[in-house]
N, C-alpha and C positions, 0 to 999 in steps of 0.2 A: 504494500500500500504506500502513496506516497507521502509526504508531510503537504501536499495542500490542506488548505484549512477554507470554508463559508466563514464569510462575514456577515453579519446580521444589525442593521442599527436599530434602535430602540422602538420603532414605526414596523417595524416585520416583526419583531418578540410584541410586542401585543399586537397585532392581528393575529399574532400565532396562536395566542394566549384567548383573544376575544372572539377573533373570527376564523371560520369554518373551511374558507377557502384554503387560504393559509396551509391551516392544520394538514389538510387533504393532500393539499403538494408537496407538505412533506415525507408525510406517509408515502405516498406512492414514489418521492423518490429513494426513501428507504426498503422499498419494495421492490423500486428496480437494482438498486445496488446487490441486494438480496438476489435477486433469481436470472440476473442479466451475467455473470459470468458462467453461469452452466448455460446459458442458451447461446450465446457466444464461442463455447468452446465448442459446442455440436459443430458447430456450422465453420468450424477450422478458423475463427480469428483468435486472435492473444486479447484473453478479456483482461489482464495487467495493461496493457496498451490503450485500446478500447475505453477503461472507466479511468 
């Protein structure tokens, strides 16, 4: 994994916090981090590379 880091300023942690949308795009990017290197690696790309 690498040392990239999200930045977040105080205007995204509360929508994250108050609003739905927010929340939802996180989840689902924690959901693609989750199941996008086994779907990646079927299909012959380096999901190190890739994410």
């Amino acid at each position: 994994m690498s040392n990239k880091a999200i930045v977040l300023d105080a205007n995204i942690l509360i929508r994250a916090v108050l609003g739905k949308r927010v929340r939802e795009r996180i989840v689902a990017c924690a959901d693609a981090r989750k199941y996008l290197p086994e779907l990646l690696e079927k299909r012959g790309a380096n999901s190190e590379a890739a994410l």
